[in-house]
C-alpha positions as CSV (number, residue, x, y, z in Angstrom):
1,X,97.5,86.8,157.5
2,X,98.3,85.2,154.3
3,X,94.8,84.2,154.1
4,X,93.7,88.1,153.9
5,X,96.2,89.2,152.1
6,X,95.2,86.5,149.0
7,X,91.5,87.6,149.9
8,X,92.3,91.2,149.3
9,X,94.6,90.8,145.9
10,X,91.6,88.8,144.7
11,X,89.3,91.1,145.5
12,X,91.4,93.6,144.7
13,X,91.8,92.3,140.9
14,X,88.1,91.1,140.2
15,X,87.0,94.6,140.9
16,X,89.7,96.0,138.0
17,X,88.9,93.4,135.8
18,X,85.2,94.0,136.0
19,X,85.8,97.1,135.6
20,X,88.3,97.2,132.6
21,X,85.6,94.9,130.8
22,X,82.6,97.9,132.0
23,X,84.9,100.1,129.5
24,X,85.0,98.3,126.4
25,X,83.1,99.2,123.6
26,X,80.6,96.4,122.7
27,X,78.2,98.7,120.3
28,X,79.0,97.5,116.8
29,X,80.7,99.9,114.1
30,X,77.8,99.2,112.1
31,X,74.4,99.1,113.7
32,X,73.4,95.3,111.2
33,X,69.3,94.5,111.8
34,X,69.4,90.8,112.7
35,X,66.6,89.9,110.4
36,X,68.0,91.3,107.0
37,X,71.0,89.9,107.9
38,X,69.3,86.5,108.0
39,X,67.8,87.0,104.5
40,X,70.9,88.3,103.0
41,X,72.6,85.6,104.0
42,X,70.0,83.2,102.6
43,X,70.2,85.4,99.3
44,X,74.2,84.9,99.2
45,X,73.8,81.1,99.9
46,X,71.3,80.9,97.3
47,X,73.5,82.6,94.9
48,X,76.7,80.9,95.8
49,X,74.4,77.4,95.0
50,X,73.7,78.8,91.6
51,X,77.1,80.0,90.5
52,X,78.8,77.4,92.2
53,X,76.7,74.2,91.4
54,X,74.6,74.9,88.8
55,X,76.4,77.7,86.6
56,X,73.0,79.8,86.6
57,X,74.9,83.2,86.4
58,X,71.5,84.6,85.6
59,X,69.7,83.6,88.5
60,X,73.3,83.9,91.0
61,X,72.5,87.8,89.6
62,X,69.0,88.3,90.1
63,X,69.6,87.4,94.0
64,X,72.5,89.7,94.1
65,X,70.7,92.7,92.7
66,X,67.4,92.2,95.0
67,X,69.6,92.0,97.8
68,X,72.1,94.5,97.1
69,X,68.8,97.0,96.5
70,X,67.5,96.0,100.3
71,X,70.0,95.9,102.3
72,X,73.7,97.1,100.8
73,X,75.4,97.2,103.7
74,X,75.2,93.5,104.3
75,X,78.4,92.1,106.4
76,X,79.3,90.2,103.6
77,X,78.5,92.3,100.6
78,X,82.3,91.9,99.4
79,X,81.0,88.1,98.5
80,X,77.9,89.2,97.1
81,X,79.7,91.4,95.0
82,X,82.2,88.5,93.6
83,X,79.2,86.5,92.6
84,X,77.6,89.4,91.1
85,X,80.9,90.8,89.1
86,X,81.8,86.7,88.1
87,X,78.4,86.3,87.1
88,X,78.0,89.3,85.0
89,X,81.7,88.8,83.4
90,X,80.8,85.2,82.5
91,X,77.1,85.8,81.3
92,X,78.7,88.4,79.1
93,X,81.4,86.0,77.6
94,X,78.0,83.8,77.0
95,X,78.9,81.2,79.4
96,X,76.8,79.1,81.9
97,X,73.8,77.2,81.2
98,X,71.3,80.0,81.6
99,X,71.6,81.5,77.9
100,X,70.3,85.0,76.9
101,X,67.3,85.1,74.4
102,X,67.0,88.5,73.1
103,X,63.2,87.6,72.1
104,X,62.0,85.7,75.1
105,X,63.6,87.9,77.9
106,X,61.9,90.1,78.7
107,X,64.9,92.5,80.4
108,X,67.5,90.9,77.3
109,X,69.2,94.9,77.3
110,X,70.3,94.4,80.7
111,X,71.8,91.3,79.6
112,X,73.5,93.0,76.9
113,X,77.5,92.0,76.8
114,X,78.8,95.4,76.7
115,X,76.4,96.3,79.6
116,X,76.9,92.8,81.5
117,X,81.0,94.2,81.6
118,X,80.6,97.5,82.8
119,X,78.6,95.7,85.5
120,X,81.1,93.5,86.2
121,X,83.7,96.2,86.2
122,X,81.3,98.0,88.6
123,X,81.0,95.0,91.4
124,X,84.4,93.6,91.4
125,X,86.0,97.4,91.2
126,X,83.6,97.8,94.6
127,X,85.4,95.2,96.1
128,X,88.9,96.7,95.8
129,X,88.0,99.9,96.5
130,X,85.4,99.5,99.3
131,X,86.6,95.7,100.6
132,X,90.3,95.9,100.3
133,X,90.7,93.4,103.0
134,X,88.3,91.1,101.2
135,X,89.5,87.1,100.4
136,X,87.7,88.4,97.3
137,X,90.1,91.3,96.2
138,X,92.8,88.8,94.6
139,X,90.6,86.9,92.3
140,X,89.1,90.4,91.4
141,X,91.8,92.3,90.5
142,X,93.0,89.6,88.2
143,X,89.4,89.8,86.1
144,X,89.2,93.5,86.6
145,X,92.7,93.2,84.2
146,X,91.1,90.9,82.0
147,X,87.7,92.9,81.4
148,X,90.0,96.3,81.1
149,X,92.2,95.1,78.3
């Protein structure tokens, strides 16, 4: 008897927990493709290397903005953006090792300071406003104050 009745309660309870887990919503909030994914997060890694490492705020940019222009809803834009707003803040304040050459670059008016802060403004005021959950949102508020003054 006790033998059925542990049977049954078993039974009993793998059929509602199969079908509790038949209920839940498994489709993502955002449909992501897998393979842009991949390459944005190559793009961000590659960036992170340059900003990080190297202090090539151009180049940490120029991955930003080709990503940014494929694939803007990447899951970890809110990063991207940090890079890109650091990046644009510091290559206007002439810092890093990749200096701006009005004559030998060929975009040097996108890499004009007053341009390279509104930029910067731009990206990291995304990131409050968009992200506001972001480990990012801190760090760019405090710059956001900075470029604003």
């Amino acid at each position: 008897m006790k033998k059925k009745f542990f049977a049954l309660a078993f039974l009993v309870l793998a059929v509602s927990v199969i079908g509790a887990s038949a209920q839940r919503n498994v489709t993502p909030a955002i449909d992501r493709d897998p393979l842009m994914e991949q390459d944005a997060k190559h793009n961000l890694d590659v960036a992170k290397q340059y900003f990080l490492l190297k202090k090539a705020y151009k180049a940490a940019l120029e991955r930003f903005e080709e990503t940014y222009a494929a694939y803007p809803s990447f899951s970890k834009m809110d990063e991207f953006l940090y890079y890109a707003g650091m990046s644009s803040y510091y290559l206007s304040e002439n810092k890093g090792k990749q200096k701006v050459d009005p004559t030998k670059d060929k975009n040097a008016a996108k890499y004009d300071p007053e341009i390279l802060k509104q930029n910067a403004i731009a990206y990291l005021s995304e990131i409050v406003d968009k992200h506001p959950e972001s480990k990012f949102k801190g760090d760019a508020e405090k710059t956001l104050a900075i470029l604003k003054k």
